[in-house]
TORROSE-700560 format. One line per field, with one value per residue: residue number from 0; residue in one letter; chain; z, y, x of N, C-alpha, C in turn. Coordinates in nm, 2 decimals. Layout:
BEGIN
k [NUM, ...] .
r [A, ...] .
c [A, ...] .
n_Z [Z, ...] .
n_Y [Y, ...] .
n_X [X, ...] .
ca_Z [Z, ...] .
ca_Y [Y, ...] .
ca_X [X, ...] .
c_Z [Z, ...] .
c_Y [Y, ...] .
c_X [X, ...] .
//
This chain:
BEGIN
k [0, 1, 2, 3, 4, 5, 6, 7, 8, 9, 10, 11, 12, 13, 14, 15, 16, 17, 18, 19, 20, 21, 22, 23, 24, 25, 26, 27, 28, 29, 30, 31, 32, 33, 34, 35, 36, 37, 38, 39, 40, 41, 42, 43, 44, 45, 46, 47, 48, 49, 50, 51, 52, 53, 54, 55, 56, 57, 58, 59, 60, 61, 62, 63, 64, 65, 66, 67, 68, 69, 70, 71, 72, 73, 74, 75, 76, 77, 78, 79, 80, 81, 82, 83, 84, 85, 86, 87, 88, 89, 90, 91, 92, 93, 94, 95, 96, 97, 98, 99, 100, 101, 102, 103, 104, 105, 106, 107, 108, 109, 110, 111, 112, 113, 114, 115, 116, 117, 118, 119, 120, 121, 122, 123, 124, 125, 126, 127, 128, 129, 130, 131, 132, 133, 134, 135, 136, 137, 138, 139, 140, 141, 142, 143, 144, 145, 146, 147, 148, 149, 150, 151, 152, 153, 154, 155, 156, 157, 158, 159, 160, 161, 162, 163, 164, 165, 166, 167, 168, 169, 170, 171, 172, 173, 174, 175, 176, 177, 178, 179, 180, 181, 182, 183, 184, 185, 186, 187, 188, 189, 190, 191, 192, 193, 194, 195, 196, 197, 198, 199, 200, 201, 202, 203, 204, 205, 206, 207, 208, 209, 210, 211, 212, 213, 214, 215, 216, 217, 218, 219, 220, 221, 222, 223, 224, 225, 226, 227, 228, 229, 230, 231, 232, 233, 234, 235, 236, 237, 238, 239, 240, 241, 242, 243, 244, 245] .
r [X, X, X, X, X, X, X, X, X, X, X, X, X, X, X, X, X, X, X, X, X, X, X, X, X, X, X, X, X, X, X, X, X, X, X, X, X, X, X, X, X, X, X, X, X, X, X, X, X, X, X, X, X, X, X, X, X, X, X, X, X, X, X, X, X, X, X, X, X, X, X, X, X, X, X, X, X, X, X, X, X, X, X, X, X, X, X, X, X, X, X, X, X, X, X, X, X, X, X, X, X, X, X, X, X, X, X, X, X, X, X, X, X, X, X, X, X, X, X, X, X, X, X, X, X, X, X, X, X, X, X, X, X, X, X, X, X, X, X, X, X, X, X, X, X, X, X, X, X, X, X, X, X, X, X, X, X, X, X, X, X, X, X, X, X, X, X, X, X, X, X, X, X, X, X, X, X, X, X, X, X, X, X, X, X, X, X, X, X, X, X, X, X, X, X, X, X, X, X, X, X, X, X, X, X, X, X, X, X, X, X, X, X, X, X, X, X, X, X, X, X, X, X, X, X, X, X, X, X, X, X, X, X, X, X, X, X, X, X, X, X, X, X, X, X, X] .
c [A, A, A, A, A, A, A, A, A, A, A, A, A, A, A, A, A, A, A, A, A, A, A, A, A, A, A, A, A, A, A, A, A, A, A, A, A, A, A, A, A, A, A, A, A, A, A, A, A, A, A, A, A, A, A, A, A, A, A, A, A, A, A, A, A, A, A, A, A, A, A, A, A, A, A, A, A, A, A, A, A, A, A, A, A, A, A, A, A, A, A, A, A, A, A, A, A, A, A, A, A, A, A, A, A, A, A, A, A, A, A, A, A, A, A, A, A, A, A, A, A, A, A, A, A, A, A, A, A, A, A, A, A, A, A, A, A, A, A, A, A, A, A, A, A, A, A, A, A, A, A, A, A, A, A, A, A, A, A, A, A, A, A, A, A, A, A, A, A, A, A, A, A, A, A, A, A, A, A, A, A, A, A, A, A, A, A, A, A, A, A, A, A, A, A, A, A, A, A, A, A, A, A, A, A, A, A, A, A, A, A, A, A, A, A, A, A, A, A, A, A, A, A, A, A, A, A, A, A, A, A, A, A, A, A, A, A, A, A, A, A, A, A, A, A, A] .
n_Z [-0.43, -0.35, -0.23, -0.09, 0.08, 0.22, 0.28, 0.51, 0.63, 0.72, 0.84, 1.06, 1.17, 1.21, 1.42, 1.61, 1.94, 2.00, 1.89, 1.62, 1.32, 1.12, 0.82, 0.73, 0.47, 0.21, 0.03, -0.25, -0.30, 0.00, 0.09, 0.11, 0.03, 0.19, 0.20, 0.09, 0.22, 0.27, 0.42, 0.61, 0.51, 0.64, 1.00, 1.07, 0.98, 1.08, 1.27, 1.52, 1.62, 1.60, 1.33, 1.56, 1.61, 1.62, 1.51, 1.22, 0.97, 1.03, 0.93, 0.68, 0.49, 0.28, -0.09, -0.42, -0.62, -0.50, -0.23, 0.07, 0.32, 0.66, 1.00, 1.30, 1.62, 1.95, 2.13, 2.04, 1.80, 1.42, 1.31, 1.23, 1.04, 1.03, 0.97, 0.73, 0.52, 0.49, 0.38, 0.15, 0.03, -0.04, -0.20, -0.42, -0.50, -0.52, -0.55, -0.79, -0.98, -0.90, -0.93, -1.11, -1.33, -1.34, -1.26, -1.28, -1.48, -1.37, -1.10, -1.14, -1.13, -0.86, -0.74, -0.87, -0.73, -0.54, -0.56, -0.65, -0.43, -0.23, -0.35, -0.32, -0.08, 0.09, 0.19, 0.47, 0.66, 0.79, 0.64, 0.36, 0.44, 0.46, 0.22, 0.08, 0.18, 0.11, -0.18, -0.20, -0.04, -0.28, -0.49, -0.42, -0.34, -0.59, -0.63, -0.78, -1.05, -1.33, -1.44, -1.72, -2.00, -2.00, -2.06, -2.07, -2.14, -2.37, -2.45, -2.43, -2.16, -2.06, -1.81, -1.60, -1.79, -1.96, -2.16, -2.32, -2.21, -2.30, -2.53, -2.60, -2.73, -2.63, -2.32, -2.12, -1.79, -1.79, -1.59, -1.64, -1.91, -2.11, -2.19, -2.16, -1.85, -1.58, -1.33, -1.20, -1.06, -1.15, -1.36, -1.54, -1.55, -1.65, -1.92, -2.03, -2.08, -2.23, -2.44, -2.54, -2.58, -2.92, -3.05, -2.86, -2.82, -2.63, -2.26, -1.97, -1.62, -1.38, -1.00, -0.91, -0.70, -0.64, -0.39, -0.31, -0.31, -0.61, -0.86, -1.10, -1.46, -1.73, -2.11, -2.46, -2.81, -2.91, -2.90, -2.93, -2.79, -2.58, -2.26, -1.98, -1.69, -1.33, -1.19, -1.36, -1.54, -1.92, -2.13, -2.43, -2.73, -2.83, -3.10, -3.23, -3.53, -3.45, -3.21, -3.34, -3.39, -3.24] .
n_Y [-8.02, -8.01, -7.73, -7.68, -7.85, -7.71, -7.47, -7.55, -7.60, -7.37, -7.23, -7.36, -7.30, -7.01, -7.01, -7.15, -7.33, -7.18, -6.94, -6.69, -6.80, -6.75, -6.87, -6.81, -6.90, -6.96, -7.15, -7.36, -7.58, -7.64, -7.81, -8.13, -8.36, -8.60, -8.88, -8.77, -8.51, -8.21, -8.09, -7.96, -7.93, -7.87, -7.67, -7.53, -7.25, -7.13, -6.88, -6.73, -6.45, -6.12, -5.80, -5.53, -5.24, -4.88, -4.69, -4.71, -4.66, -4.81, -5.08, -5.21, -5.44, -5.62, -5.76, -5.88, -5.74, -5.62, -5.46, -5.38, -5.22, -5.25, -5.23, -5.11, -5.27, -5.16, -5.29, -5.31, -5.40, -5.53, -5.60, -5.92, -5.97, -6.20, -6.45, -6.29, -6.29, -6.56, -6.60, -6.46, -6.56, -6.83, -6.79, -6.68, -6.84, -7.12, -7.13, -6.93, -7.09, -7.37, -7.34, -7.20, -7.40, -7.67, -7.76, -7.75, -7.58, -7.47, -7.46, -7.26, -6.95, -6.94, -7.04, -6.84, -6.56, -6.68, -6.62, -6.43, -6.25, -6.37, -6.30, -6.00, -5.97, -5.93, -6.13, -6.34, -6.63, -6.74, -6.67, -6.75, -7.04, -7.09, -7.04, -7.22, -7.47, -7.43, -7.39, -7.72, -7.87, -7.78, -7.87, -8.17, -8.26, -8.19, -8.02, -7.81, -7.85, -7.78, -7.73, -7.93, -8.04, -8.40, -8.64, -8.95, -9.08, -9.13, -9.30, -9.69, -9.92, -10.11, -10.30, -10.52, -10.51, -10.34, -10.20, -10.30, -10.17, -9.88, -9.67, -9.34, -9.13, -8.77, -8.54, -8.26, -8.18, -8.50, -8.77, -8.97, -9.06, -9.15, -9.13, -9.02, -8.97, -8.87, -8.70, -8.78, -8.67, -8.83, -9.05, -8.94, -8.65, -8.72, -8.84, -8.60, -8.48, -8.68, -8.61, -8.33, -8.39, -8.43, -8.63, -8.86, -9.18, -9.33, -9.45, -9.54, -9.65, -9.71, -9.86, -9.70, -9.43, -9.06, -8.87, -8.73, -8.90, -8.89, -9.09, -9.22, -9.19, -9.33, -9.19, -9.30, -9.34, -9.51, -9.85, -10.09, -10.44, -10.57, -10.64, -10.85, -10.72, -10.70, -10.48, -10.31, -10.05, -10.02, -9.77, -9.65, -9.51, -9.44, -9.32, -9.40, -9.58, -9.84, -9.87, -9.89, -10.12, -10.29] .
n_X [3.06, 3.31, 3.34, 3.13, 3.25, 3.47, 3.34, 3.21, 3.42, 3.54, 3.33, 3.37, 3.64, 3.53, 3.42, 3.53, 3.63, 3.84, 3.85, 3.78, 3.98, 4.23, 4.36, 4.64, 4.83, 4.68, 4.62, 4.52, 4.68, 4.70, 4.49, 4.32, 4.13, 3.93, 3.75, 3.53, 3.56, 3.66, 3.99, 4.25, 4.56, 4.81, 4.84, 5.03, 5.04, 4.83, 4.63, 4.50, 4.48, 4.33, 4.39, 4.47, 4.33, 4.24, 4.08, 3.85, 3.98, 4.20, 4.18, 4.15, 4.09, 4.32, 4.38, 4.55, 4.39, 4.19, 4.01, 3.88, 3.72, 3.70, 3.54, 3.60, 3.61, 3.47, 3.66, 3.91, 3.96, 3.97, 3.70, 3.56, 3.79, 3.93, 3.73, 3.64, 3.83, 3.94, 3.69, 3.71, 3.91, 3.90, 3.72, 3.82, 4.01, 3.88, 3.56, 3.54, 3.65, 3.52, 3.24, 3.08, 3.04, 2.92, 2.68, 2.32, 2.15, 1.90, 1.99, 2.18, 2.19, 2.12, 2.39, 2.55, 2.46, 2.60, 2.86, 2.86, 2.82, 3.02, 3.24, 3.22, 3.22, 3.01, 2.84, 2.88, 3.02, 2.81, 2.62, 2.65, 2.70, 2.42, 2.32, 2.44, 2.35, 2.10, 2.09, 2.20, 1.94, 1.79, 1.88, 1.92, 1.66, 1.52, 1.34, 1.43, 1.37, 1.24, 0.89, 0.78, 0.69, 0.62, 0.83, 0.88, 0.75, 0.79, 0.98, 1.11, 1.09, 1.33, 1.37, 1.64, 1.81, 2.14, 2.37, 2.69, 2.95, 3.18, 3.31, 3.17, 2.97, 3.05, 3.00, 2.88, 2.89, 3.07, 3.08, 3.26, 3.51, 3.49, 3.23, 2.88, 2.79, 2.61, 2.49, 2.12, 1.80, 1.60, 1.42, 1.27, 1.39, 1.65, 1.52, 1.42, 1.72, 1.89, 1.69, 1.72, 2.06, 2.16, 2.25, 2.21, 1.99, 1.91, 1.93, 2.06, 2.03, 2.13, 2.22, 2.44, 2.55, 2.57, 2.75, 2.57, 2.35, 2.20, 2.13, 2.30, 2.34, 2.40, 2.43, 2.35, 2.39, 2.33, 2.20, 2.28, 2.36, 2.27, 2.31, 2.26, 2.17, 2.06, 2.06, 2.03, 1.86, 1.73, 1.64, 1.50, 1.51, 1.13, 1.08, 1.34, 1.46, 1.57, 1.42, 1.14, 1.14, 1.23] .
ca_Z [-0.31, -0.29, -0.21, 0.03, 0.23, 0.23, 0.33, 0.65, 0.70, 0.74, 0.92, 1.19, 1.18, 1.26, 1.58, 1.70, 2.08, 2.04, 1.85, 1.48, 1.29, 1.00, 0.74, 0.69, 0.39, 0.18, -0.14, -0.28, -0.24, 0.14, 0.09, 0.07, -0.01, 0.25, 0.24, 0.04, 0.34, 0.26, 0.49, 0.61, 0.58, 0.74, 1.06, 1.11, 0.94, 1.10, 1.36, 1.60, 1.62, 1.46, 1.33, 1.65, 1.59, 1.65, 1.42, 1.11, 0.88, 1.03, 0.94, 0.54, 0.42, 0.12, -0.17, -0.50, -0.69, -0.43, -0.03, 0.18, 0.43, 0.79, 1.13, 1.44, 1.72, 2.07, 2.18, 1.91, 1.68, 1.34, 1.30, 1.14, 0.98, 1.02, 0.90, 0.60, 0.49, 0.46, 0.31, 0.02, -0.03, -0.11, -0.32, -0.56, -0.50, -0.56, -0.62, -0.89, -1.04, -0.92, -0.87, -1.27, -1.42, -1.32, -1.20, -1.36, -1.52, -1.32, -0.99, -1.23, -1.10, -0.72, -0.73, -0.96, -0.63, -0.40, -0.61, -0.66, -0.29, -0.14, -0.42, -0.26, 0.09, 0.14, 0.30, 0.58, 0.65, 0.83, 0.54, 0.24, 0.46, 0.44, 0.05, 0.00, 0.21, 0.02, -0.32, -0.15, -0.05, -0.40, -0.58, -0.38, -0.40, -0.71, -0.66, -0.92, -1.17, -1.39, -1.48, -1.83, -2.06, -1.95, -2.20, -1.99, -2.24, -2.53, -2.41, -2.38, -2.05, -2.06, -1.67, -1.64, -1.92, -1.98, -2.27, -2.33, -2.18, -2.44, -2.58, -2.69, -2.76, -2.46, -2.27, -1.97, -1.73, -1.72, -1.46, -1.72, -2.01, -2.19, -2.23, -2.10, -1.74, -1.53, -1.22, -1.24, -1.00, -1.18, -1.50, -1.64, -1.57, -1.79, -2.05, -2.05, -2.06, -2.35, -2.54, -2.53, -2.69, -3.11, -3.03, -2.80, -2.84, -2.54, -2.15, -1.88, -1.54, -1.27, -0.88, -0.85, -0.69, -0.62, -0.32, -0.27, -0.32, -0.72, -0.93, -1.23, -1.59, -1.88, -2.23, -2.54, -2.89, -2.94, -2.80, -2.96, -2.70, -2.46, -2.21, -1.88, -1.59, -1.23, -1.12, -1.46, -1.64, -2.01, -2.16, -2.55, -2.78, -2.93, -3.21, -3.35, -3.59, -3.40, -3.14, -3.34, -3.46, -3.10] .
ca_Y [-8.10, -7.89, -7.58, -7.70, -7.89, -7.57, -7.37, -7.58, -7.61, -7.19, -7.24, -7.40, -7.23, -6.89, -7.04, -7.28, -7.26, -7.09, -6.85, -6.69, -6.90, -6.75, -6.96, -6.69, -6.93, -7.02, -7.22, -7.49, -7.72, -7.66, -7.88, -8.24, -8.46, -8.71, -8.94, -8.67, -8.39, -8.11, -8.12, -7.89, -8.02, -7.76, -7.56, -7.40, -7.09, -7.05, -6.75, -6.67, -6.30, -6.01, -5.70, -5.43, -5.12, -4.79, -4.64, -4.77, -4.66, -4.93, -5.19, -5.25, -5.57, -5.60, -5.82, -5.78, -5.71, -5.58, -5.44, -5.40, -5.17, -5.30, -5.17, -5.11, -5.29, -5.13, -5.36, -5.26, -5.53, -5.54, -5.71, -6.01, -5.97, -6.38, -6.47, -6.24, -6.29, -6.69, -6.63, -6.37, -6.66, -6.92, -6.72, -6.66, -6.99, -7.21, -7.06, -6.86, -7.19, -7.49, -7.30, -7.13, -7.52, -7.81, -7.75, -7.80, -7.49, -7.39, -7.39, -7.20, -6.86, -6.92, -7.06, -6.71, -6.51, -6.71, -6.57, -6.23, -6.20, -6.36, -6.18, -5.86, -5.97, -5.92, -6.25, -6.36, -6.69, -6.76, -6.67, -6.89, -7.15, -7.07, -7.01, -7.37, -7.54, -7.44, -7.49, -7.83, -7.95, -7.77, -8.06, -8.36, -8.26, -8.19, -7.91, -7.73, -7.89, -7.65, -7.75, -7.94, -8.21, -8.52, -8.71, -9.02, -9.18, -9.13, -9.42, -9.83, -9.93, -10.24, -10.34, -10.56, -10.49, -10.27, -10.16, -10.30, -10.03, -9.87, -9.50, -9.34, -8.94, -8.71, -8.42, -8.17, -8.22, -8.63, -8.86, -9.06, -8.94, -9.23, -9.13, -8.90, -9.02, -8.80, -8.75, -8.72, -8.68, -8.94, -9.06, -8.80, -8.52, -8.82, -8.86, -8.47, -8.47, -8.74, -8.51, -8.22, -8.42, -8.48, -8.81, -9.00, -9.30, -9.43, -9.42, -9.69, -9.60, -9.86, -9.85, -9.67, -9.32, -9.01, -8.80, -8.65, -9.00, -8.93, -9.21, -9.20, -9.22, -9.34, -9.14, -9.34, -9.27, -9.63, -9.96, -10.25, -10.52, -10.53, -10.73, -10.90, -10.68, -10.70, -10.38, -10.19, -10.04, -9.94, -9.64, -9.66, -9.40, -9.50, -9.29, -9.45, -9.71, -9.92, -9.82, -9.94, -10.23, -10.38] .
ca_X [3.10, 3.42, 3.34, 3.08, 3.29, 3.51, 3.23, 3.17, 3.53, 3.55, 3.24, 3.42, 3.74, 3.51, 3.33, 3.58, 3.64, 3.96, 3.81, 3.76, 4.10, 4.23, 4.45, 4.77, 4.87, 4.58, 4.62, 4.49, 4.79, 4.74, 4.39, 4.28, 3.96, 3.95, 3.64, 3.46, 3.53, 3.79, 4.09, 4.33, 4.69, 4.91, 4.82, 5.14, 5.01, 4.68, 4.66, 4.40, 4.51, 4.26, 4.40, 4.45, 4.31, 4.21, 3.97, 3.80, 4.06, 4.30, 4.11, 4.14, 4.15, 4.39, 4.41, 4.62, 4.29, 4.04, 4.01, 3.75, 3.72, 3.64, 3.49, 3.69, 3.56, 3.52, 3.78, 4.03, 4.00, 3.88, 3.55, 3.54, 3.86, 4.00, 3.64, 3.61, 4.01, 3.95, 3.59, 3.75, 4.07, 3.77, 3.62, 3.95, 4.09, 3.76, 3.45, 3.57, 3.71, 3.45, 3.13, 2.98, 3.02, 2.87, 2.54, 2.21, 2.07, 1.84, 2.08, 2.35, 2.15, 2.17, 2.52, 2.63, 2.45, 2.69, 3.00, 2.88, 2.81, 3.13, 3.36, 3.22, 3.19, 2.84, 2.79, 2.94, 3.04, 2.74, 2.51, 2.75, 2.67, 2.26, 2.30, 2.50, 2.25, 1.96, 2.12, 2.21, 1.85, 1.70, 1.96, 1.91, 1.51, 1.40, 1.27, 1.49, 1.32, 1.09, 0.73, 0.81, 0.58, 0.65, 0.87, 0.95, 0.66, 0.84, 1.07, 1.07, 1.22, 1.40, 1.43, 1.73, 1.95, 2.22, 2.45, 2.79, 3.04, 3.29, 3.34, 3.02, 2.99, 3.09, 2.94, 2.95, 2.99, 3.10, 3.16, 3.33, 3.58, 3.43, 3.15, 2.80, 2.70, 2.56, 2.39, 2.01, 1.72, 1.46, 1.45, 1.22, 1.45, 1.73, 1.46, 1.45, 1.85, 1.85, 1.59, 1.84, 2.16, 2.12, 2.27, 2.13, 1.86, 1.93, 1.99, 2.07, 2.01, 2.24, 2.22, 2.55, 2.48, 2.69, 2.75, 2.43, 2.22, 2.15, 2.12, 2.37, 2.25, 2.46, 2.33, 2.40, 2.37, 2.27, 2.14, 2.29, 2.45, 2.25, 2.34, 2.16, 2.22, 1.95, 2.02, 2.04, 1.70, 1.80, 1.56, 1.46, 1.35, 1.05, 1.12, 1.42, 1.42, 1.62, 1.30, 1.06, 1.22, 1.18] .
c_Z [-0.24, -0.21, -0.10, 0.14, 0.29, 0.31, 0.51, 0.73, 0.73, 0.85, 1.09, 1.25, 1.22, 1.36, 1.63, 1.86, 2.06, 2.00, 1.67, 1.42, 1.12, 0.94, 0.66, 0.53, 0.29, 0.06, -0.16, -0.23, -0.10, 0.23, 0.09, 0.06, 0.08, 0.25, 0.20, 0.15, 0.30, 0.39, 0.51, 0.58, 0.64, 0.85, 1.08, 1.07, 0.99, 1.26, 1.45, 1.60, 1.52, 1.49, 1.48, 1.56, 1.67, 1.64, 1.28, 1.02, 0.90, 1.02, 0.75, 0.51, 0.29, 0.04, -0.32, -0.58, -0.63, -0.29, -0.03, 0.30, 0.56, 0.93, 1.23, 1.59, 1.85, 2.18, 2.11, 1.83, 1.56, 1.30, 1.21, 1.07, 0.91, 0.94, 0.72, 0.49, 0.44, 0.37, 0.16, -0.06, -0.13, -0.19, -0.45, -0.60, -0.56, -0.62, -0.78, -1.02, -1.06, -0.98, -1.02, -1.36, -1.44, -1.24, -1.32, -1.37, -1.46, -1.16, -1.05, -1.12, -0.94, -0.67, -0.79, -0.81, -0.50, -0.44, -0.58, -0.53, -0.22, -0.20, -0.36, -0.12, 0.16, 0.23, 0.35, 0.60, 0.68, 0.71, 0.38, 0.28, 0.45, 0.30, 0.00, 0.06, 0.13, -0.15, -0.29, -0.14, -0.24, -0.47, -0.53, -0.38, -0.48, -0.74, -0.75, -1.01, -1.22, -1.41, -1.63, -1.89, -1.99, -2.08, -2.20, -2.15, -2.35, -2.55, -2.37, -2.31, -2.08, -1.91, -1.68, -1.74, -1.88, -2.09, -2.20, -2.31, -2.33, -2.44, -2.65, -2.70, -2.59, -2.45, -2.14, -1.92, -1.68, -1.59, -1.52, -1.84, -2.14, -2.29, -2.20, -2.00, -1.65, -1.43, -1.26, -1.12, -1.04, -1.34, -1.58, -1.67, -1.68, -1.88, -2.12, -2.12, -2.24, -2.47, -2.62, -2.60, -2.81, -3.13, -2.96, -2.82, -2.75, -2.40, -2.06, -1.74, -1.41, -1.12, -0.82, -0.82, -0.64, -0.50, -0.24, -0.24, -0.41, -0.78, -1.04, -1.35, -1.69, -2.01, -2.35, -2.67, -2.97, -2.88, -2.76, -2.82, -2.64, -2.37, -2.06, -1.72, -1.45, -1.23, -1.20, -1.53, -1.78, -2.09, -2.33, -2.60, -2.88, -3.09, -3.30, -3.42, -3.56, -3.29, -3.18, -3.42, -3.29, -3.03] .
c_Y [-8.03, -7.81, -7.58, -7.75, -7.78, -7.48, -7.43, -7.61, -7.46, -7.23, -7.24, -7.34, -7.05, -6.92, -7.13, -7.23, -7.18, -6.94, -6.79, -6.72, -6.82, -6.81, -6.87, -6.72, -7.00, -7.01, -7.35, -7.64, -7.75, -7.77, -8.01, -8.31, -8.57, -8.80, -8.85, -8.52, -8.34, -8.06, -8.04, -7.96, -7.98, -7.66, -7.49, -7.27, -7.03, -6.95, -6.71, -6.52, -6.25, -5.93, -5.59, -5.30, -4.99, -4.70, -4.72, -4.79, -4.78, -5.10, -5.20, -5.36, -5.60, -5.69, -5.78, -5.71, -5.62, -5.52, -5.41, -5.34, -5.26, -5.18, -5.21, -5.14, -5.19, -5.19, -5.34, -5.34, -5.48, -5.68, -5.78, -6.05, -6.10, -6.43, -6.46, -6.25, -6.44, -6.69, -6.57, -6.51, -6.75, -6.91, -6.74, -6.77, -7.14, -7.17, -7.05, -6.97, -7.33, -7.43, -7.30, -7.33, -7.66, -7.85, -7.74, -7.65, -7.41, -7.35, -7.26, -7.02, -6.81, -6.94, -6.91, -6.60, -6.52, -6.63, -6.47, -6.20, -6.20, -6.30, -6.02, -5.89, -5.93, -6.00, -6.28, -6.50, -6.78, -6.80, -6.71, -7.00, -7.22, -7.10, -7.17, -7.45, -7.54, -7.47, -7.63, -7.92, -7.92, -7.92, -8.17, -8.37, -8.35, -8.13, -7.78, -7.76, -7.84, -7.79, -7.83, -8.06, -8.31, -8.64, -8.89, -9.17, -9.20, -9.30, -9.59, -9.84, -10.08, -10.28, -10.52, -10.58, -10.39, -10.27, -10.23, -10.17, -10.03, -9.74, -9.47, -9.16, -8.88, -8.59, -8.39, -8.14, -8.39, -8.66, -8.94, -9.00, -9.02, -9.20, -9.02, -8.99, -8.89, -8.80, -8.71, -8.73, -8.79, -8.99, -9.04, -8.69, -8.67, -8.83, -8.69, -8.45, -8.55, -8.63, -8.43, -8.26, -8.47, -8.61, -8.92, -9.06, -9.34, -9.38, -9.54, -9.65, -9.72, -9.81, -9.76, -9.49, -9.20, -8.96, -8.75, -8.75, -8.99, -9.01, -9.14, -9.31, -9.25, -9.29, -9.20, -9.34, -9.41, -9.75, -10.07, -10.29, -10.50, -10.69, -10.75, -10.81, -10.66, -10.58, -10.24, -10.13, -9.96, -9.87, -9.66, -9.55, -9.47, -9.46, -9.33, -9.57, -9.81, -9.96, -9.94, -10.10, -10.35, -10.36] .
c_X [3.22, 3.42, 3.24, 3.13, 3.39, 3.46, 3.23, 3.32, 3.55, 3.42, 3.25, 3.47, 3.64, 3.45, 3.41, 3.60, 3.78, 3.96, 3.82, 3.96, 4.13, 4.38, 4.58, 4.81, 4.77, 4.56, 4.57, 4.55, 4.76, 4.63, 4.40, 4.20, 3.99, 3.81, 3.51, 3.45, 3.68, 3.90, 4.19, 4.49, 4.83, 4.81, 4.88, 5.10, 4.91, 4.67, 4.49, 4.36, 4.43, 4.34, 4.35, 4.41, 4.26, 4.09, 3.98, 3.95, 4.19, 4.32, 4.03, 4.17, 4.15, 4.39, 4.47, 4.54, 4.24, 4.10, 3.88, 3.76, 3.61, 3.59, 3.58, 3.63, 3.57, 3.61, 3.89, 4.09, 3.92, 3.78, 3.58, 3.67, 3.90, 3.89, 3.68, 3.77, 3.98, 3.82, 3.65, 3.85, 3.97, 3.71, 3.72, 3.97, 3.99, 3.70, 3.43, 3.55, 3.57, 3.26, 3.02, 2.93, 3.03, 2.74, 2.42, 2.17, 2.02, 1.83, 2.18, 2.30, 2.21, 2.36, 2.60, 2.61, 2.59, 2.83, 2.98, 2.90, 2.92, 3.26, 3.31, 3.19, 3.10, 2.77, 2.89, 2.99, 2.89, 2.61, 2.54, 2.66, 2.54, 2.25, 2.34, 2.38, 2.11, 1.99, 2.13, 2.08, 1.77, 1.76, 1.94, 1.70, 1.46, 1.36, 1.32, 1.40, 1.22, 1.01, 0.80, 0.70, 0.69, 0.74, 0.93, 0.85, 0.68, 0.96, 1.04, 1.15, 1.23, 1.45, 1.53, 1.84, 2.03, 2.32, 2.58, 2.87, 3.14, 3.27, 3.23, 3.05, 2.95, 2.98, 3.01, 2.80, 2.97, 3.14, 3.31, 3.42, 3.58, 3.32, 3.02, 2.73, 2.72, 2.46, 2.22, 1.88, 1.59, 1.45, 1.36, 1.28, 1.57, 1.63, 1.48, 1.61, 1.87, 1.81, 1.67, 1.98, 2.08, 2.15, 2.24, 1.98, 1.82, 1.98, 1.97, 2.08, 2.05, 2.20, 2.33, 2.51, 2.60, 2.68, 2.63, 2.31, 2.17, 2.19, 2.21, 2.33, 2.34, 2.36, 2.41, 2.31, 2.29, 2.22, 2.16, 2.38, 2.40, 2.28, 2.24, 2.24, 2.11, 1.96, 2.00, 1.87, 1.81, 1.64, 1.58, 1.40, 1.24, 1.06, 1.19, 1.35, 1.46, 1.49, 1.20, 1.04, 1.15, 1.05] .
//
């Protein structure tokens, strides 16, 4: 959600009417999450001005790691510079950081593409914003989701109940520091999920949804307490003995 709203904030800043905007001073601190949308909170630093130039060679863009040679427009600017200067920052500053570990498996691939590409400045701002979009609809889909048996049948649903909240065994990446909730597209890919931890028995599936419009799944390692809840379904393995007890 970061790094996307990021993305469409650069997005702007390189087509705004004033023209491509680059961020002179660009750190984290200078950010903020407003209403789930990433937020500038200083302009003083930001500069309309591209590098003048002459010929190619005057048109390197430096960082303390890396550069990147640019092109010397027939106007005597360097191309793209403001762009590719705030797309590279994004890359160090975020990416780097949010991007490798909190995605489902079988985005983890396309998301590693987006790094490699904007750490070497292959893509453009234009074509980040193509690459997040389509990881974007694959996740709110579904259509990530490999081909797999079906394991949703291995489970008793219990429609209206829910578990007593409390501290149960953790995972990654939580919502909670309680416990393992997690977003999920359906509760086959959670029965799947379930499957995959050695502890869980159990999953409870509530109305409460995140960002994108997935449903969030509580994974628990047991079942007792259940309590009366409308909007909750709670998920059973049939296997346990607790399972087959009920």
């Amino acid at each position: 959600q970061i790094c996307l709203s990021l993305v469409k904030l650069l997005f702007y800043l390189a087509h705004s009417p004033l023209g491509s905007i680059v961020l002179l001073d660009f750190q984290p601190r200078q950010f903020v999450m407003v209403d789930g949308n990433l937020k500038v909170t200083d302009m003083d630093d930001a500069s309309t001005e591209e590098l003048s130039c002459k010929e190619d060679n005057d048109c390197t863009l430096n960082f303390p790691n890396k550069s990147f040679p640019l092109k010397c427009s027939m106007a005597g600017k360097c191309e793209g510079i403001n762009e590719k200067k705030n797309l590279f920052n994004a890359y160090r500053y975020f990416f780097t950081y949010l991007l490798p570990h909190s995605a489902p498996p079988a985005l983890r691939p396309l998301l590693s593409d987006i790094l490699n590409a904007t750490g070497d400045l292959r893509y453009g701002i234009n074509e980040t914003m193509r690459a997040f979009e389509k990881v974007l609809h694959l996740y709110k889909s579904g259509l990530y989701l490999q081909k797999r048996p079906l394991l949703l049948k291995d489970y008793i649903s219990l429609k209206g109940f829910r578990t007593v909240e409390g501290e149960d065994y953790k995972c990654w990446p939580s919502y909670s520091h309680l416990g393992c909730l997690l977003s999920i597209h359906s509760a086959e890919e959670a029965a799947a999920i379930c499957n995959s931890h050695l502890q869980c028995q159990s999953f409870i599936i509530t109305q409460h949804r995140t960002w994108t419009g997935r449903p969030l799944a509580s994974f628990q390692s047991s079942w007792a307490d259940l309590i009366p809840d409308a909007n909750a379904v709670v998920y059973i393995k049939r296997s346990s003995s607790s399972g087959e007890r009920l």
